[in-house]
N, C-alpha and C positions, 0 to 999 in steps of 0.2 A: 693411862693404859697405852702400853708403846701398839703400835700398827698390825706385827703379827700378831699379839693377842687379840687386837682386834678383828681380824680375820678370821683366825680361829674360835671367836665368839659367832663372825656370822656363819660360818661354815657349820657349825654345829645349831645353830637357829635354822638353816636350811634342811637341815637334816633332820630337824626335828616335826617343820612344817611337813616336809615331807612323805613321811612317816603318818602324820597325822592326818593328812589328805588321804593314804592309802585308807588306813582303817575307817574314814567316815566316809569314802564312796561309794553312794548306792549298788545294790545287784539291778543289773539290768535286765528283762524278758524281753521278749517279742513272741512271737507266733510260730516261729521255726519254719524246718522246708515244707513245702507245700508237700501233701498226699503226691501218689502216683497219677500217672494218666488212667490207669486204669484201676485203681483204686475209688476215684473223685467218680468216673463215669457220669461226667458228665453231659445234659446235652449240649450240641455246637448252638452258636446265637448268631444273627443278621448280627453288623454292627452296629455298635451304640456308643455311644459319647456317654459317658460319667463325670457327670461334676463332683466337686470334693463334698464331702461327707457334712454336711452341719450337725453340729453336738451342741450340748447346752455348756453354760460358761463354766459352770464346776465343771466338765468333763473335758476341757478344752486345755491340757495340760498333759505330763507324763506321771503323774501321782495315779500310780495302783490303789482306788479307793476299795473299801468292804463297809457292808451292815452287819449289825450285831440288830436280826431282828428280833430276838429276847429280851433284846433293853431297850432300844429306840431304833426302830429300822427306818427312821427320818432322818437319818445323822450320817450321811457316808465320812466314810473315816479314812485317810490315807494313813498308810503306810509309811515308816519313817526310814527306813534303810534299803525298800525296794523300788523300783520305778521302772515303768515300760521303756522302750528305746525311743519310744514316740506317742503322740494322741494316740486315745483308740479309735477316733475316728480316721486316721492316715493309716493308721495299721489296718483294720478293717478295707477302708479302699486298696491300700496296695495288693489285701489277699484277694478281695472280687478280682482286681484286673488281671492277677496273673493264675487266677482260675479257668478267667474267662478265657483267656488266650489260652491255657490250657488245652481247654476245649477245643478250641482251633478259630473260633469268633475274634472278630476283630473290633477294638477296645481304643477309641480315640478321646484325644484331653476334648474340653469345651472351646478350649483356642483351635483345635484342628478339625474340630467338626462339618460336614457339609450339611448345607441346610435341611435335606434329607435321611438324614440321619438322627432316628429318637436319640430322645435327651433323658439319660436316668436319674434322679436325683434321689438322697438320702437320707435320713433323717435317722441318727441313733439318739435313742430316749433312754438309754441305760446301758451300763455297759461296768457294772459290780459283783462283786463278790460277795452273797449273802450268808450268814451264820443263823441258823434256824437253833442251834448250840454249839457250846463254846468249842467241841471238835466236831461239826459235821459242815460244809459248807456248799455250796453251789455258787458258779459261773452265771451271773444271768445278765445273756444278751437281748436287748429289743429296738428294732429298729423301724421304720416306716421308707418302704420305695415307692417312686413315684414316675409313673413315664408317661414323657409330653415328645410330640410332635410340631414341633413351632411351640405354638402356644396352645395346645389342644391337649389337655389331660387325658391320653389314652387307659390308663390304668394305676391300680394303687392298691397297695398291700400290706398289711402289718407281717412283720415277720419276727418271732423270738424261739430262744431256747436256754434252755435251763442242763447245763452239765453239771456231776456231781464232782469238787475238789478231791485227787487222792491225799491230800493232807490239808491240814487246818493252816494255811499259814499262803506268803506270796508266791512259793515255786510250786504248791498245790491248783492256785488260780491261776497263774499261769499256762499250765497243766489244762486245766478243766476250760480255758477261754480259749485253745484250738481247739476243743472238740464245739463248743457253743458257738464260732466264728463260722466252720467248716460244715457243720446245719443249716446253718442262715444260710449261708451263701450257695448249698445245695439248694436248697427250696427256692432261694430266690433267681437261682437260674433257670430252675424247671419252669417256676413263672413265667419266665419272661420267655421262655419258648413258644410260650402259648400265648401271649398278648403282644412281643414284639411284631412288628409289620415285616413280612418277608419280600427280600428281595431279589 
């Protein structure tokens, strides 16, 4: 095979990989813009330090999992052609932070914390898409907050919610986990109005 054929063999092998990388790359979500200021109305907060989110090792990935709790809702199942832009526990943190600040509260990492400054910590225990039938589904969020001062367990809260998907499928939960995200993170600021220590 003389040289330009052979070029023109790889040039068309790139064209082809390349081609085929388009059609197998996941669709990507995230959470979208945040609400308005005054939409969110939220209350303002003392500052706090947030540490990053702990999830469990299934969850600790960008695979949009779902239950089919008519067959076995022990089995999260990802999805094969969609994928978050991130963990849901980093997505979840990035929305608290920039809720909080929102609000007008001041939101520092663990590395920039002063020693008086509570320390929030988080625990998401689920964070799926469940099928109750094969087109009806729900968002469901549930996490655990935890706030210490030093090492002094000031407070602790379960928080979940349950949105319904407007369609059976990943741009439905997608869909339906801002409205389950933007719950949690309501309630769990109202919490913390009322158990953060004021300064």
């Amino acid at each position: 095979m003389t040289i330009p054929r052979i070029l023109s063999a790889l040039a068309a092998l790139a064209l082809v990989a390349a081609c085929a990388s388009k059609v197998d790359a996941p669709t990507q979500y995230d959470l979208g813009l945040l609400p308005s200021a005054a939409a969110s109305a939220a209350p303002a907060l003392s500052a706090i330090s947030v540490a990053d989110v702990n999830t469990p090792a299934w969850l600790d990935n960008n695979m949009m999992f779902f239950r089919l709790a008519y067959a076995n809702e022990q089995q999260p199942r990802p999805y094969a052609s969609s994928r978050w832009t991130m963990p849901p526990a980093q997505l979840f943190q990035q929305r608290l932070k920039a809720r909080m600040a929102q609000a007008g509260g001041a939101v520092l990492a663990m590395s920039d914390a002063a020693l008086n400054v509570p320390l929030l910590r988080i625990d998401m225990d689920d964070f799926t898409q469940t099928f109750d039938t094969p087109s009806h589904s729900v968002a469901l969020l549930q996490v655990r907050a935890s706030l210490f001062n030093g090492r002094v367990l000031l407070a602790q809260k379960s928080f979940s919610s349950r949105a319904e998907a407007p369609s059976a499928d990943a741009a439905g939960a997608a869909r339906a986990f801002v409205s389950a995200n933007d719950a949690v993170i309501g309630d769990m600021m109202a919490w913390l109005a009322t158990v953060a220590p004021k300064r």
